[in-house]
C-alpha positions as CSV (number, residue, x, y, z in Angstrom):
1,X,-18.4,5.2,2.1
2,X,-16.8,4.9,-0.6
3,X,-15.5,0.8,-2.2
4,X,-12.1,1.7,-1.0
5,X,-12.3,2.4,1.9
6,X,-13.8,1.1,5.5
7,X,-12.7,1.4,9.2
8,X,-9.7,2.2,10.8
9,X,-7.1,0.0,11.5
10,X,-4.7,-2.8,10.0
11,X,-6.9,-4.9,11.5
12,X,-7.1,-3.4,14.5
13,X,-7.9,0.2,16.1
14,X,-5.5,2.9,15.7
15,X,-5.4,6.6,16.8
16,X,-4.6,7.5,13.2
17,X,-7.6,6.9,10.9
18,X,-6.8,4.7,8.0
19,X,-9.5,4.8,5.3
20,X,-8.0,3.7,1.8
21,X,-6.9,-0.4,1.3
22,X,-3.0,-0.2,0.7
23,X,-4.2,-2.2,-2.7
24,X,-6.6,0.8,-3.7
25,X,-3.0,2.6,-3.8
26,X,-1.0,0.5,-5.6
27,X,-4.2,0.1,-8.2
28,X,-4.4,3.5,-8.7
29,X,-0.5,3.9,-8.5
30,X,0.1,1.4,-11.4
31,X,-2.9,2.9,-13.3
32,X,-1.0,6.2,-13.5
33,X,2.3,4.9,-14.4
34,X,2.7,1.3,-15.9
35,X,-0.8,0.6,-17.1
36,X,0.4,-2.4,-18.6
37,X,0.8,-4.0,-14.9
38,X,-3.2,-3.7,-13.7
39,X,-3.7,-7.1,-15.1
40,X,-0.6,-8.4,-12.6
41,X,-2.6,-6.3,-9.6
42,X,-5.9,-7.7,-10.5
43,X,-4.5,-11.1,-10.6
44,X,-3.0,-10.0,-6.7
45,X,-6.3,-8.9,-5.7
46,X,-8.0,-12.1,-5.5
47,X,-5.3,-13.2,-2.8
48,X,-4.7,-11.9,0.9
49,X,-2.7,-8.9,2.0
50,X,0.0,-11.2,3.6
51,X,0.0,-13.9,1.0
52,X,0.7,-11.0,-1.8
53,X,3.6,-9.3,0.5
54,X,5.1,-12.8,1.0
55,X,5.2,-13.2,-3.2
56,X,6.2,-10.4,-4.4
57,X,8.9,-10.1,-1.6
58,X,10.5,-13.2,-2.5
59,X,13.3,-13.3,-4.1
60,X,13.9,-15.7,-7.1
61,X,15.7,-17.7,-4.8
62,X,13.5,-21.1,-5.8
63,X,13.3,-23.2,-9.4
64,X,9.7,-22.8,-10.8
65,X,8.4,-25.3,-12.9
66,X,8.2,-22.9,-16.4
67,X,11.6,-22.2,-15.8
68,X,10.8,-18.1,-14.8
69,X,8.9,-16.4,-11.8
70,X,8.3,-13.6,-9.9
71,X,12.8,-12.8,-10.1
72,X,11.5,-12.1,-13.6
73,X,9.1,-9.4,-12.5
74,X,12.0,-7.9,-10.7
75,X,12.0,-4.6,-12.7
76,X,8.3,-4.1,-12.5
77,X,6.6,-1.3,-10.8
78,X,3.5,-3.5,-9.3
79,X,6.0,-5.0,-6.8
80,X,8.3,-1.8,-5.6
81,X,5.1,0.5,-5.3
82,X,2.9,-2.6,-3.3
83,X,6.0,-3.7,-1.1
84,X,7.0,0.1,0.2
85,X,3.1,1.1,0.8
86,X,2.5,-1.9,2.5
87,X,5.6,-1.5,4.5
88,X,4.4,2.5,5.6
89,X,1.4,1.5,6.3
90,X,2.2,-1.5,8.6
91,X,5.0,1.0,10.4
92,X,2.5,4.0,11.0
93,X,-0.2,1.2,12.2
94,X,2.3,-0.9,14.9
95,X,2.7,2.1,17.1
96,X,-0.9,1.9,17.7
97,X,-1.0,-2.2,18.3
98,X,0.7,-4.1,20.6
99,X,2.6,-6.1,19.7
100,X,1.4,-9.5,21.8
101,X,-2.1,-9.1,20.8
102,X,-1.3,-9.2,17.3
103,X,0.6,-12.1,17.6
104,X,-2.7,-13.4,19.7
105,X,-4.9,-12.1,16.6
106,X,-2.7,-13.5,13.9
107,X,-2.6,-17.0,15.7
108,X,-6.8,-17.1,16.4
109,X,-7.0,-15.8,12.7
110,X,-5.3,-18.6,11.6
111,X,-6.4,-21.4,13.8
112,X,-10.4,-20.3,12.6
113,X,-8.9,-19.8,9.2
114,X,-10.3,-16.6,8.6
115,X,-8.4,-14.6,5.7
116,X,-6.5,-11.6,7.3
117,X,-7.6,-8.7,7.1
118,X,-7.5,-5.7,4.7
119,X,-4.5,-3.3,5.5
120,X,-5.0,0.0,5.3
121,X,-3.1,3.0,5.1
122,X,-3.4,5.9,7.8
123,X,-3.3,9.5,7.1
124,X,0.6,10.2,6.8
125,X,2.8,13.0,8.2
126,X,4.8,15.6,6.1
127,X,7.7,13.7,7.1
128,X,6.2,10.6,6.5
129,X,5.5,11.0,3.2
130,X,9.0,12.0,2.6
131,X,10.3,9.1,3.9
132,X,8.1,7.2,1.6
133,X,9.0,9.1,-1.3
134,X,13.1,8.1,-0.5
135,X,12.0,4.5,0.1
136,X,9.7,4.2,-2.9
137,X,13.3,5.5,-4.8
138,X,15.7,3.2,-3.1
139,X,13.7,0.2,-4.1
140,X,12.8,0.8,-7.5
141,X,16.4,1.7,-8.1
142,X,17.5,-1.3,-6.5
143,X,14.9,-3.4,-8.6
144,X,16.5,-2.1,-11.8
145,X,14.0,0.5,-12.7
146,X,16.1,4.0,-14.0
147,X,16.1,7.2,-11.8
148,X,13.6,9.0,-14.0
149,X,10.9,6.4,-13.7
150,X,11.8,5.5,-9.9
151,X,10.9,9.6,-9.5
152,X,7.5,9.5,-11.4
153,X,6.7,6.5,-9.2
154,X,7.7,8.1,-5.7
155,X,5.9,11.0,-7.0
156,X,2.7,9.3,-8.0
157,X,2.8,7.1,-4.4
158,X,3.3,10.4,-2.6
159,X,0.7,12.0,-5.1
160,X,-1.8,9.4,-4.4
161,X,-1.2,8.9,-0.4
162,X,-1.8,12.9,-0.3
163,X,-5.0,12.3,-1.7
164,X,-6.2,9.7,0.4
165,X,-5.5,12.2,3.3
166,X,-8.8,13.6,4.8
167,X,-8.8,17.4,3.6
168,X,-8.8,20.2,5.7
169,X,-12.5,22.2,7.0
170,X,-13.5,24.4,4.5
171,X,-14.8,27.9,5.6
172,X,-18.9,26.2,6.8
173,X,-16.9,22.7,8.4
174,X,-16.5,21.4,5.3
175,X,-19.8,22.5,3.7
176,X,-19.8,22.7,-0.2
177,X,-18.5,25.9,-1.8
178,X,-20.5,27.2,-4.6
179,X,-19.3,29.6,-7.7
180,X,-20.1,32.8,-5.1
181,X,-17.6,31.9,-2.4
């Protein structure tokens, strides 16, 4: 198994396997397009799926104390890319959960203060990934990135989620193929 990856589920089981950490994605998301971010998603890492959603989903609406905060990261990729994966994968994974027992789950987490767990993404539709690709647009456009770079984002997301997709049996169930095949 590979660091990135570990059983199904946003916590939970699904019907869909999910075996790559939404923030595997984003890493290797921001590592293809805005380099200059990866020290703004390591500094993310160290922190819980939830706690980072709730951060970079704020709005500036607060005074910081340096007089700047996360409003300023606004037209950043690290934020638009973690937001809308998160988002897909959370979407895919809720018609799988119900919706009481994660309520139940979220509340026991809490009260044994256990950090929550990992969300992960599950293998996306065709369609899906479309619909990621048009939200993955929407949002950087509407956090002030320009058309051309909100494309080569949607396309690296989609790029990357295609990837994480199990692939298809080879010819021998998914024996290797050598140079004579």
């Amino acid at each position: 198994m590979n660091p990135g990856t570990a059983s199904p589920g946003n916590g939970g089981p699904t019907s869909r396997a999910a075996t790559t950490r939404v923030r595997d994605v984003v890493r290797d998301v921001v590592a293809a397009t805005a380099p200059e971010e990866l020290l703004l998603v390591d500094g993310l890492a160290g922190l819980d799926d939830g706690l980072v959603i709730r951060r970079l989903g704020r709005r500036g609406t607060r005074r910081e104390p340096l007089g700047f905060g996360l409003g300023e990261i606004a037209a950043l990729v690290t934020p638009v890319v973690w937001l809308v994966i998160d988002e897909a994968a959370r979407r895919a994974g809720t018609a799988a959960v119900d919706g009481a027992a994660a309520r139940t789950k979220t509340v026991l987490r809490k009260v044994f203060r256990r950090p929550a767990a990992a969300v992960f993404v599950p293998d996306l539709s065709r369609d899906e990934l479309a619909q990621v690709h048009r939200r993955v647009l929407e949002t950087a456009v509407e956090h002030g990135l320009d058309d051309s770079r909100a494309r080569l984002i949607a396309d690296a997301v989609v790029g990357r989620l295609a990837l994480a997709a199990p692939e298809p049996d080879g010819p021998d169930d998914g024996a290797p193929l050598t140079k004579n095949q």
